[in-house]
HTML snippet that shows the backbone in 3Dmol.js (N, CA, C, O; Angstrom):
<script src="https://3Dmol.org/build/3Dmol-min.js"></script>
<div id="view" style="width:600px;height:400px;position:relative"></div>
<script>
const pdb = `
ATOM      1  N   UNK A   1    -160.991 102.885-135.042  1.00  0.00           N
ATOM      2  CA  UNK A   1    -159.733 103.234-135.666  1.00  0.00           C
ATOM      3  C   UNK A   1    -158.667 102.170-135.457  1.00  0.00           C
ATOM      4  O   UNK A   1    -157.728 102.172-136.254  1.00  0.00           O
ATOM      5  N   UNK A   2    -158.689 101.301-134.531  1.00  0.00           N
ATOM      6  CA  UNK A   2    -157.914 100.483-134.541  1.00  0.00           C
ATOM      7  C   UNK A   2    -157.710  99.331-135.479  1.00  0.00           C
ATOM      8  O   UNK A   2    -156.808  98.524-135.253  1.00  0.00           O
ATOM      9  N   UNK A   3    -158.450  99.217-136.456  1.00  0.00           N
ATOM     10  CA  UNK A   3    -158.468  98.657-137.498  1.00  0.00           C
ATOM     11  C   UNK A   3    -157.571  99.083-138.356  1.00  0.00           C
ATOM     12  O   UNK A   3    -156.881  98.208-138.879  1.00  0.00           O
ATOM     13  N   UNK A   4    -157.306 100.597-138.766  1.00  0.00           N
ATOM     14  CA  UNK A   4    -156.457 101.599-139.653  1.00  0.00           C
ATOM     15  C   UNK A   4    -155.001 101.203-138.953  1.00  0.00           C
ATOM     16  O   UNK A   4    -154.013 101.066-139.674  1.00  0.00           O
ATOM     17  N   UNK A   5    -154.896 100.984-137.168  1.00  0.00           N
ATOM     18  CA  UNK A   5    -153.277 101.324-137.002  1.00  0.00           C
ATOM     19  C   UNK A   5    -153.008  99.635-137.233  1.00  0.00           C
ATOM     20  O   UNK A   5    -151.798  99.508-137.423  1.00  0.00           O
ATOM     21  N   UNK A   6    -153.730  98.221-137.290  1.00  0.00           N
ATOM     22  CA  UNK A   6    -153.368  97.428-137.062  1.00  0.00           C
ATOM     23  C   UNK A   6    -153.028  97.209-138.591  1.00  0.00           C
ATOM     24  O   UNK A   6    -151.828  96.952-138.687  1.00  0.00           O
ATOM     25  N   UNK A   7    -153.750  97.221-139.991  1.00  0.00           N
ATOM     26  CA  UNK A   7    -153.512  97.513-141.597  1.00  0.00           C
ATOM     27  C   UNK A   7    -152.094  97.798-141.509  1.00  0.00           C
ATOM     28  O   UNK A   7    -151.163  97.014-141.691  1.00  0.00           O
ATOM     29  N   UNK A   8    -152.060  98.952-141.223  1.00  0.00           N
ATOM     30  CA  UNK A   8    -150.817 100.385-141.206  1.00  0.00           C
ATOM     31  C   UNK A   8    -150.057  99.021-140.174  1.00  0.00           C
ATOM     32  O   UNK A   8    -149.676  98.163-140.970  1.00  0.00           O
ATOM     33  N   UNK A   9    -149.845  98.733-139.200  1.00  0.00           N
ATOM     34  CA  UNK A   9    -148.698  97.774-139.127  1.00  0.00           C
ATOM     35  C   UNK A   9    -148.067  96.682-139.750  1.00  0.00           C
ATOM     36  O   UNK A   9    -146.893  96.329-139.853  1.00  0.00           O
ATOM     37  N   UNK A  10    -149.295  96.177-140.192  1.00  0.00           N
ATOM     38  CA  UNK A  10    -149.175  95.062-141.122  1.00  0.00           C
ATOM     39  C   UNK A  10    -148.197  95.231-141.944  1.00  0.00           C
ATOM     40  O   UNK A  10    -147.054  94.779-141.881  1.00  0.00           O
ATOM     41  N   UNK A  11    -149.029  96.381-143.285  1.00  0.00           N
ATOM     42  CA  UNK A  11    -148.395  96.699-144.656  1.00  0.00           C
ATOM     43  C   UNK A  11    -147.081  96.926-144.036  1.00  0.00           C
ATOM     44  O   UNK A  11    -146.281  96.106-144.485  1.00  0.00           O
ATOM     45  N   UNK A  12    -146.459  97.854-143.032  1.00  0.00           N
ATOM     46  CA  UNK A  12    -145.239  98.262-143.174  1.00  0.00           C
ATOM     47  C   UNK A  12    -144.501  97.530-143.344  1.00  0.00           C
ATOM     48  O   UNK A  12    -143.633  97.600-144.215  1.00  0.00           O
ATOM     49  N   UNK A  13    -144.718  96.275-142.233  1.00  0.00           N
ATOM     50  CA  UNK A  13    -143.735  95.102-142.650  1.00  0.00           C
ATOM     51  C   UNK A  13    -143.229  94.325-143.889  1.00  0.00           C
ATOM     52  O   UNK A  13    -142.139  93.777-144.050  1.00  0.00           O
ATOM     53  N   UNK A  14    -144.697  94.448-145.051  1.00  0.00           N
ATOM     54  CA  UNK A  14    -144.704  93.811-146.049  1.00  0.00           C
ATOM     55  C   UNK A  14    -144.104  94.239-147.419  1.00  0.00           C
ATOM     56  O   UNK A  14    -143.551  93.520-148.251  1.00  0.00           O
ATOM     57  N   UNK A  15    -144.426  96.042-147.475  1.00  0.00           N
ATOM     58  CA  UNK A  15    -144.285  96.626-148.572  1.00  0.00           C
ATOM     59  C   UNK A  15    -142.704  97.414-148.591  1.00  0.00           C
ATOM     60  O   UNK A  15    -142.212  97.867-147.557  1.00  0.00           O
ATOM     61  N   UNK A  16    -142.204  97.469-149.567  1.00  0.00           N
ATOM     62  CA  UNK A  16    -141.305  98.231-149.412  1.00  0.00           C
ATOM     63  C   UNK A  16    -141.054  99.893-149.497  1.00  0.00           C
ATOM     64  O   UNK A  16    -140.138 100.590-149.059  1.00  0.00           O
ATOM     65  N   UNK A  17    -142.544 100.291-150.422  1.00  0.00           N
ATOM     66  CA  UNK A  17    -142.105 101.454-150.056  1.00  0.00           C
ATOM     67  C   UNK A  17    -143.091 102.055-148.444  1.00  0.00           C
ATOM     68  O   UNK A  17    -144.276 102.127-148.770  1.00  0.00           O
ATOM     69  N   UNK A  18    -142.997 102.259-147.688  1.00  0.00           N
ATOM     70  CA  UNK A  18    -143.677 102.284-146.644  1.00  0.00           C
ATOM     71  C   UNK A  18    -144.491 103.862-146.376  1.00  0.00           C
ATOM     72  O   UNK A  18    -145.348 104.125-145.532  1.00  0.00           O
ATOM     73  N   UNK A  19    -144.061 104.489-147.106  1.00  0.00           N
ATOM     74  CA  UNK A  19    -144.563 106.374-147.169  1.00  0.00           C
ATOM     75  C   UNK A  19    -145.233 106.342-147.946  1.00  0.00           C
ATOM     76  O   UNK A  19    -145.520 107.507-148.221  1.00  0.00           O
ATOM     77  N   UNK A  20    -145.908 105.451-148.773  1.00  0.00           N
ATOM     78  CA  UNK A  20    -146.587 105.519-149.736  1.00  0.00           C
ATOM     79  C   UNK A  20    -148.167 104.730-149.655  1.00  0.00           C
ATOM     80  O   UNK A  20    -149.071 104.706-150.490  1.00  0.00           O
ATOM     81  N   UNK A  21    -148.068 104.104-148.270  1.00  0.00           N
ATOM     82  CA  UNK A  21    -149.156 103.497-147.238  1.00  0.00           C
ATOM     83  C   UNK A  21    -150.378 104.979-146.960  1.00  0.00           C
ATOM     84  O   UNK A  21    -150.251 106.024-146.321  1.00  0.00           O
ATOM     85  N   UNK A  22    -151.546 104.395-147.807  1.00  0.00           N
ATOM     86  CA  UNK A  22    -152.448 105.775-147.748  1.00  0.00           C
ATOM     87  C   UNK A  22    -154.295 104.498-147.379  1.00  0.00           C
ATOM     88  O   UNK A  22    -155.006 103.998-148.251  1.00  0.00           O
ATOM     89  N   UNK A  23    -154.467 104.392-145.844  1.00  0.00           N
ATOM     90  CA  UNK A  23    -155.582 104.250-146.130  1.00  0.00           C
ATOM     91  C   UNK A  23    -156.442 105.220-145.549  1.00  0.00           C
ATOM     92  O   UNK A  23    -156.148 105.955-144.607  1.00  0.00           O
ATOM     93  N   UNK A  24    -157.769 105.174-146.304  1.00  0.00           N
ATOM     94  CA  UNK A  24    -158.912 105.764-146.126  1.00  0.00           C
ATOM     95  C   UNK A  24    -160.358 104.967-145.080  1.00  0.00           C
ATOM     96  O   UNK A  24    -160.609 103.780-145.289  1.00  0.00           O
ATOM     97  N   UNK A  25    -160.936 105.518-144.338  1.00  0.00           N
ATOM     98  CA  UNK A  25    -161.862 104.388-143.235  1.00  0.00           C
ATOM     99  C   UNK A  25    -163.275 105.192-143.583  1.00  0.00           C
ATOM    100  O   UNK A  25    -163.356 106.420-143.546  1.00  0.00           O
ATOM    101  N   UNK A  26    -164.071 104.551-143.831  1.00  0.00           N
ATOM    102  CA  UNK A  26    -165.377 105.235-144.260  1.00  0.00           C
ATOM    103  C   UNK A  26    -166.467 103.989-143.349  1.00  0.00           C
ATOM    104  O   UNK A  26    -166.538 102.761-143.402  1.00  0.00           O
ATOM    105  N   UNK A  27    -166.909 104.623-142.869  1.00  0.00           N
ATOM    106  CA  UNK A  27    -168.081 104.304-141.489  1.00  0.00           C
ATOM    107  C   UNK A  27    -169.622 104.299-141.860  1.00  0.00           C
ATOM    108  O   UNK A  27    -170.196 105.388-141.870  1.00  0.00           O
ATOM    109  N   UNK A  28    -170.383 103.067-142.186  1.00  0.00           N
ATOM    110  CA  UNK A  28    -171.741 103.946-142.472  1.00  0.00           C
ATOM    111  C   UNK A  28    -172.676 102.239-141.446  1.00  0.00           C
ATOM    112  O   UNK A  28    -172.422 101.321-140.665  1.00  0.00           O
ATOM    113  N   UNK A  29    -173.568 102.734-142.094  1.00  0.00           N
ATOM    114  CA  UNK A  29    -175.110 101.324-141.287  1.00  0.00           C
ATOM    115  C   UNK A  29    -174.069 100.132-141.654  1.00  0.00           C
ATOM    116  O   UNK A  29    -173.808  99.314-140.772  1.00  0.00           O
ATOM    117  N   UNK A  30    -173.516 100.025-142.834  1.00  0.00           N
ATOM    118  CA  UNK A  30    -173.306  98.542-143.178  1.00  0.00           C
ATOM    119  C   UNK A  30    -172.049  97.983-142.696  1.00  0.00           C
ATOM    120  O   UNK A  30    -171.825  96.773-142.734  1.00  0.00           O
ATOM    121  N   UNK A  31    -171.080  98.996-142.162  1.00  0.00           N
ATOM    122  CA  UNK A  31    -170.087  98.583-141.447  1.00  0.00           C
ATOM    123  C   UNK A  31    -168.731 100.085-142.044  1.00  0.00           C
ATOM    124  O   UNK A  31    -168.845 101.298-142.222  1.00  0.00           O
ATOM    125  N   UNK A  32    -167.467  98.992-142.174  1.00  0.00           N
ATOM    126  CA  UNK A  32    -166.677  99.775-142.052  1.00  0.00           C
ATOM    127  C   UNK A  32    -166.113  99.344-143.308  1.00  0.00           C
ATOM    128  O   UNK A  32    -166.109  98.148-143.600  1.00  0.00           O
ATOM    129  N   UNK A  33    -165.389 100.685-144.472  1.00  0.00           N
ATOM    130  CA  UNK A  33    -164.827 100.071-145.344  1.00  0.00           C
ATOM    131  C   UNK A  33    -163.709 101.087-145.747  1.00  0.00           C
ATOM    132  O   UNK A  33    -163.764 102.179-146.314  1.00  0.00           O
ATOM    133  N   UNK A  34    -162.417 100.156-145.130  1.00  0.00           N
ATOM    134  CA  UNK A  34    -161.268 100.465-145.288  1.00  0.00           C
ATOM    135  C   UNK A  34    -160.498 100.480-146.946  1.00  0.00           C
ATOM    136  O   UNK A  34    -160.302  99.404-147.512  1.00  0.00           O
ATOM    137  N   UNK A  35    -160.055 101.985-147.702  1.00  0.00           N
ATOM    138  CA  UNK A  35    -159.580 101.645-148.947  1.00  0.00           C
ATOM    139  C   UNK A  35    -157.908 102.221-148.721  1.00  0.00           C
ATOM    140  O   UNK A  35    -157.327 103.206-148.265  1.00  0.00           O
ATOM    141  N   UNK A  36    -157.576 100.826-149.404  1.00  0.00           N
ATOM    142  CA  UNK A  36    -155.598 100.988-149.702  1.00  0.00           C
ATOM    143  C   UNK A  36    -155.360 101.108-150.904  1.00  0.00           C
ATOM    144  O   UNK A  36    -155.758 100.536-151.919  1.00  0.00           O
ATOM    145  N   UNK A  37    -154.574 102.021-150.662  1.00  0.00           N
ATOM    146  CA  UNK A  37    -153.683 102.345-151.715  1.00  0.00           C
ATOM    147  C   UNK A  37    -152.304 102.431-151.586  1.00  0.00           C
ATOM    148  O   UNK A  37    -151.752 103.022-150.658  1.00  0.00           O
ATOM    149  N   UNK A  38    -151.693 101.821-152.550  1.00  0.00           N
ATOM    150  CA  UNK A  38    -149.990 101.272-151.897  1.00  0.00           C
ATOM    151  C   UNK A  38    -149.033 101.759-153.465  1.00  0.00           C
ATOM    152  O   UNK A  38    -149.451 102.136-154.560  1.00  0.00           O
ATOM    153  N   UNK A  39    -147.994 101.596-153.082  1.00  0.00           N
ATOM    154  CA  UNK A  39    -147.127 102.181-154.659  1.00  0.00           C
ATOM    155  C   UNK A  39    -147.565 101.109-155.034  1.00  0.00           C
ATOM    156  O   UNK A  39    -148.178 100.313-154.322  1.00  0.00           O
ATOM    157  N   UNK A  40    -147.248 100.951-156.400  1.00  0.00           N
ATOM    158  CA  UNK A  40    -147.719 100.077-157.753  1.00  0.00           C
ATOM    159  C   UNK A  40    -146.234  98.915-157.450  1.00  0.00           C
ATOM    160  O   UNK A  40    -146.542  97.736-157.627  1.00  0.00           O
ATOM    161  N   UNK A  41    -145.193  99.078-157.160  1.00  0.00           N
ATOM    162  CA  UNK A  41    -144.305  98.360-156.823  1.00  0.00           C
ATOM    163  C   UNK A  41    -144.883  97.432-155.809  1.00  0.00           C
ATOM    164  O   UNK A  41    -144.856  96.294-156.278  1.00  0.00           O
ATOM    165  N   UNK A  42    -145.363  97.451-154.688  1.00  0.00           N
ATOM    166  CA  UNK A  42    -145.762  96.766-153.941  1.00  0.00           C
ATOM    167  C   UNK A  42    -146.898  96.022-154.059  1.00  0.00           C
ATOM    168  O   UNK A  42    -147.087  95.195-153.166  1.00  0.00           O
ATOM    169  N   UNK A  43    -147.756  96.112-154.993  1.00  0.00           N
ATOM    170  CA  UNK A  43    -149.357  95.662-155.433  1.00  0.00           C
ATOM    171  C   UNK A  43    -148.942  94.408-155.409  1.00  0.00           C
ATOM    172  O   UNK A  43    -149.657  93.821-154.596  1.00  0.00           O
ATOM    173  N   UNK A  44    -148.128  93.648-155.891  1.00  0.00           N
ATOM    174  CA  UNK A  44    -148.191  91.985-156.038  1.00  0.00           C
ATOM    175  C   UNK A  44    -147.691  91.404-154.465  1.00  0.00           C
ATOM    176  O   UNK A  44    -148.036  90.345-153.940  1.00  0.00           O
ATOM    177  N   UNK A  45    -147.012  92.178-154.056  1.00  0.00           N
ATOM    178  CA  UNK A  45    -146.950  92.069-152.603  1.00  0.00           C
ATOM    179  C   UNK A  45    -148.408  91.789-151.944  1.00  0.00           C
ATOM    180  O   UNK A  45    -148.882  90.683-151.685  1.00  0.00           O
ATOM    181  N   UNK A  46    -148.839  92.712-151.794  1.00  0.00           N
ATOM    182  CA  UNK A  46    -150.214  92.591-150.882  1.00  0.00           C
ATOM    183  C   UNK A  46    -150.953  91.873-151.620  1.00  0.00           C
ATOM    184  O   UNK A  46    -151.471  91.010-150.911  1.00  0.00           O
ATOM    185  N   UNK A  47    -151.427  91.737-153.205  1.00  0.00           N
ATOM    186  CA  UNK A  47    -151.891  91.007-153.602  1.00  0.00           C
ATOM    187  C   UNK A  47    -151.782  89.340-153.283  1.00  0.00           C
ATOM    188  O   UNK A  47    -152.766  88.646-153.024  1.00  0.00           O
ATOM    189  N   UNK A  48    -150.675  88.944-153.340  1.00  0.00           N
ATOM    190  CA  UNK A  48    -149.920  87.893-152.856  1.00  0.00           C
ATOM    191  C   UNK A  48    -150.499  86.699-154.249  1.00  0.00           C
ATOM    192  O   UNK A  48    -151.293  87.174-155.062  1.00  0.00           O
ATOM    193  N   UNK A  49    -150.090  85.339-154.410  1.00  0.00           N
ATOM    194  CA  UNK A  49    -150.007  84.876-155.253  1.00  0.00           C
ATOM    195  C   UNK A  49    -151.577  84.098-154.989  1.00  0.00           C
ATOM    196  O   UNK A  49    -152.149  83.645-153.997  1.00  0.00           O
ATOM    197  N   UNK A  50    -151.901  84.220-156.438  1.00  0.00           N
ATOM    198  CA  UNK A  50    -153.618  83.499-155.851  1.00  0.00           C
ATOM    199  C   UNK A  50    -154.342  84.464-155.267  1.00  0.00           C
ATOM    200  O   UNK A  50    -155.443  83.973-155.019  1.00  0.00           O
ATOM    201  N   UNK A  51    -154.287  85.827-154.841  1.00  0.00           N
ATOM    202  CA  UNK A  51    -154.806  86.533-154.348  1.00  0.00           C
ATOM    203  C   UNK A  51    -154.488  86.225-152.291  1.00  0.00           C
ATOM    204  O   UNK A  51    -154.740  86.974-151.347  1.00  0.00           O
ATOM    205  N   UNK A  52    -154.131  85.426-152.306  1.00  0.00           N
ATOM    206  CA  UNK A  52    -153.879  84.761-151.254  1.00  0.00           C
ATOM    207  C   UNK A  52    -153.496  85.672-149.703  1.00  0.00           C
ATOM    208  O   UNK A  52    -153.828  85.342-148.564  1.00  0.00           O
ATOM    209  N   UNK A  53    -152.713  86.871-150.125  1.00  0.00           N
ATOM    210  CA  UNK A  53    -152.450  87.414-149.127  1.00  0.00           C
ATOM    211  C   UNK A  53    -153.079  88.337-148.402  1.00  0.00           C
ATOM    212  O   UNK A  53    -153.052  88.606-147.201  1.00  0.00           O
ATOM    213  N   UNK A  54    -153.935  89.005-149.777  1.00  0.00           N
ATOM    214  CA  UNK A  54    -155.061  89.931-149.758  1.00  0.00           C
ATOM    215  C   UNK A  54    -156.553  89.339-148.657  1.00  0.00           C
ATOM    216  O   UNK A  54    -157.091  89.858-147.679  1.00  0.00           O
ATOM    217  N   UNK A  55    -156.770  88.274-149.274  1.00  0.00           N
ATOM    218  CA  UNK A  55    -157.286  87.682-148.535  1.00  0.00           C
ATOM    219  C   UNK A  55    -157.401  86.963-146.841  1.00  0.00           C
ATOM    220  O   UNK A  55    -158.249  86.792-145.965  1.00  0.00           O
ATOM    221  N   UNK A  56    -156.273  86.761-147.036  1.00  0.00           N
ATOM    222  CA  UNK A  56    -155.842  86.855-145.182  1.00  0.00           C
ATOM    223  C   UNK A  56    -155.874  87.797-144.891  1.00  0.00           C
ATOM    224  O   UNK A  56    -156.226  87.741-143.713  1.00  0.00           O
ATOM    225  N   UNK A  57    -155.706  89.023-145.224  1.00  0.00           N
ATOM    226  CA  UNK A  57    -155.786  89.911-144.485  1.00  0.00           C
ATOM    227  C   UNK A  57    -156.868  90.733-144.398  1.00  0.00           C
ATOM    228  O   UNK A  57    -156.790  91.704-143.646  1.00  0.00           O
ATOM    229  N   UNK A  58    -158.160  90.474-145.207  1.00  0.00           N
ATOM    230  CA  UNK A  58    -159.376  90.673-145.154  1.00  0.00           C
ATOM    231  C   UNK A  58    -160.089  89.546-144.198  1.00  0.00           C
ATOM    232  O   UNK A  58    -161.156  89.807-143.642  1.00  0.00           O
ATOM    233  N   UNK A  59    -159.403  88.211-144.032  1.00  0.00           N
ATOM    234  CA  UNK A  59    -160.097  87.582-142.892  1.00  0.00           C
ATOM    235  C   UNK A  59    -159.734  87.887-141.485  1.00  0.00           C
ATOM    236  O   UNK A  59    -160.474  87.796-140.505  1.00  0.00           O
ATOM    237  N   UNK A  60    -158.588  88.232-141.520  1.00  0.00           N
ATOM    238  CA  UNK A  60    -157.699  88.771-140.475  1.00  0.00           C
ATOM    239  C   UNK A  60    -158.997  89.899-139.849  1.00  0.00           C
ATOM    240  O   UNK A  60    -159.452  89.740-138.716  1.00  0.00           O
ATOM    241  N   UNK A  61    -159.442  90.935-140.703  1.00  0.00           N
ATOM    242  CA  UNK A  61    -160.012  92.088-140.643  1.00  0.00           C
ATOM    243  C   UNK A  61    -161.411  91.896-140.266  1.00  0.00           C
ATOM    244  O   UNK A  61    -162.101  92.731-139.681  1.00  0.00           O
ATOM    245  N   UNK A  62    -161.834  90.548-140.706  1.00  0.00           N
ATOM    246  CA  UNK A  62    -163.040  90.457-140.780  1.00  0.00           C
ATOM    247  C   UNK A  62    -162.888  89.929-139.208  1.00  0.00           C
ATOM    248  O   UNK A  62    -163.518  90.724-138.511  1.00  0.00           O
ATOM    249  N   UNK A  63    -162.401  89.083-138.541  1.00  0.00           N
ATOM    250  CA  UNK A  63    -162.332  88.971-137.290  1.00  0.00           C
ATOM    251  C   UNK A  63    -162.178  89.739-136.134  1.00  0.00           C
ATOM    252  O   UNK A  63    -162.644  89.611-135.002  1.00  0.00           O
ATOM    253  N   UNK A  64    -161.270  90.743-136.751  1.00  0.00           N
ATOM    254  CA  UNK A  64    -161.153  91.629-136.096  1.00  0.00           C
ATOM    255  C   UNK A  64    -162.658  92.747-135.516  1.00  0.00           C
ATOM    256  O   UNK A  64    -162.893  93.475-134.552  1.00  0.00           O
ATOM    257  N   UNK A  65    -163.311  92.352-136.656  1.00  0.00           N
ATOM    258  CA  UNK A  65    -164.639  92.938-136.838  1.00  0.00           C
ATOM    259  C   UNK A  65    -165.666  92.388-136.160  1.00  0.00           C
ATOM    260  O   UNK A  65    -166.570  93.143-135.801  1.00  0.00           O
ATOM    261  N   UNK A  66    -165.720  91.343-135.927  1.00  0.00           N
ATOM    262  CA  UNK A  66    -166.053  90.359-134.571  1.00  0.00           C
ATOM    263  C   UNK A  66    -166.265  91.232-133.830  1.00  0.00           C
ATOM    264  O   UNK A  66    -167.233  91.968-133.639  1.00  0.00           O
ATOM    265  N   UNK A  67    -164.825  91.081-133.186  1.00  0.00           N
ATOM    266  CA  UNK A  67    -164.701  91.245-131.839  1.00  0.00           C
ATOM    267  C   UNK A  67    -165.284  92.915-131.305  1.00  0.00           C
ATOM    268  O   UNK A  67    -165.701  93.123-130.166  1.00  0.00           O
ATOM    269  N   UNK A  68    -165.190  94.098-132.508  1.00  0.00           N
ATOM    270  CA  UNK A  68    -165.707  95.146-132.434  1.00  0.00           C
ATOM    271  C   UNK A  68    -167.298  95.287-132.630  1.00  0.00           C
ATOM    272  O   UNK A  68    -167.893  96.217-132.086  1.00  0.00           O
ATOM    273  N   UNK A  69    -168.029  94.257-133.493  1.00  0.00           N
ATOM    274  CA  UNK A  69    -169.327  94.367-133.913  1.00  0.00           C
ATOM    275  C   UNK A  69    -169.646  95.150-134.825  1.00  0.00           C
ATOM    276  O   UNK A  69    -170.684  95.807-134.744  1.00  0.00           O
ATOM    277  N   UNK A  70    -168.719  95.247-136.000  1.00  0.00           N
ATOM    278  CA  UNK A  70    -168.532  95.447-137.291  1.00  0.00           C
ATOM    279  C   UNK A  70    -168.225  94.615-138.200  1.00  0.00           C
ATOM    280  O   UNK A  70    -167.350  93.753-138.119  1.00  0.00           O
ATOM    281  N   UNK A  71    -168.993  94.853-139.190  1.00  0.00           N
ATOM    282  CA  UNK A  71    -168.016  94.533-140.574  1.00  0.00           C
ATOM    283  C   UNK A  71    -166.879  95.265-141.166  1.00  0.00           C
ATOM    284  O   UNK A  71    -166.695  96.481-141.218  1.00  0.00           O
ATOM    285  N   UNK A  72    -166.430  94.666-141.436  1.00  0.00           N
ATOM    286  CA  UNK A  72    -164.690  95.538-142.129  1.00  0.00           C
ATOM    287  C   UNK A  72    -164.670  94.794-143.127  1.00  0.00           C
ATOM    288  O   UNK A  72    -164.715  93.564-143.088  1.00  0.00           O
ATOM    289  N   UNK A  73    -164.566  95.832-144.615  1.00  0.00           N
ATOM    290  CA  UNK A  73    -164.332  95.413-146.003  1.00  0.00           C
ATOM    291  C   UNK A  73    -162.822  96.212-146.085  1.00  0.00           C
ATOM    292  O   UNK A  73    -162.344  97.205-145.535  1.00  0.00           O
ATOM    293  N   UNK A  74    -162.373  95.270-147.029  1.00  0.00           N
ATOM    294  CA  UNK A  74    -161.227  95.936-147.035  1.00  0.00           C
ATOM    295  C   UNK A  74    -160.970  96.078-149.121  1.00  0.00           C
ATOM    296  O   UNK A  74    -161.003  95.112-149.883  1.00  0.00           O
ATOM    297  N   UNK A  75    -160.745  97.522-149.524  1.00  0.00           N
ATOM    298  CA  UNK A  75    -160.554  97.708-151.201  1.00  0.00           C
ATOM    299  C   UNK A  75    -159.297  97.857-150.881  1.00  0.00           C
ATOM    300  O   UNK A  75    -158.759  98.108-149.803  1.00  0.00           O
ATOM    301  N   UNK A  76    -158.813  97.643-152.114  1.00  0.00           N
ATOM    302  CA  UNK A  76    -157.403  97.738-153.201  1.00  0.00           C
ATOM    303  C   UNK A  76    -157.647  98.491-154.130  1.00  0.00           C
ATOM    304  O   UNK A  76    -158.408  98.062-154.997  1.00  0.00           O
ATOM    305  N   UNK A  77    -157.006 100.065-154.289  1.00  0.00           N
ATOM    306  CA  UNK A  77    -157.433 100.583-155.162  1.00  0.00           C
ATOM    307  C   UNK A  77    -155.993 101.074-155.975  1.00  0.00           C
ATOM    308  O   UNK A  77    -155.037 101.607-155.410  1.00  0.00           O
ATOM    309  N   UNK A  78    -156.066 100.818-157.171  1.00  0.00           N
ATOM    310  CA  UNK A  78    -154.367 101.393-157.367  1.00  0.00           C
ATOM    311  C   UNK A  78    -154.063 102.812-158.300  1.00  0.00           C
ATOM    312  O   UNK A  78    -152.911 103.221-158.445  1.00  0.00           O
TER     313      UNK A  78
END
`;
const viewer = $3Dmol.createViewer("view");
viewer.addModel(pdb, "pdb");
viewer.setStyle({}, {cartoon: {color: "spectrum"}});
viewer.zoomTo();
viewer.render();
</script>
């Protein structure tokens, strides 16, 4: 679960509407796969330009996944 509160810190900082931060953590053999869903106002936010931000923060995740001995995928679902 510490994957969900470290996301959930992240986004708050980033997005503006912050109550509207909804992820889901689904656990199986192949690892862990975290889905966000954020207001539609904020999507280019996390998206970031180039996809760029999204992506750090799926490598961010994926390291994080390291250190637990998981994989962590991370969706964007809007």
């Amino acid at each position: 679960m510490q994957e969900v509160e470290f996301l959930t810190f992240i986004l708050e900082n980033l997005v503006s509407h912050k109550e509207d931060i909804k992820i889901e953590r689904k656990e199986d053999e192949l690892g862990v796969l975290l889905t966000l869903q954020v207001n539609k106002e904020d999507m280019g936010v996390i998206i970031g330009k180039g996809g760029n931000t999204i992506n750090a923060l799926r490598a961010i995740l994926r390291l994080l996944g390291v250190k637990t001995n998981k994989k962590i995928n991370l969706k964007v679902v809007d």
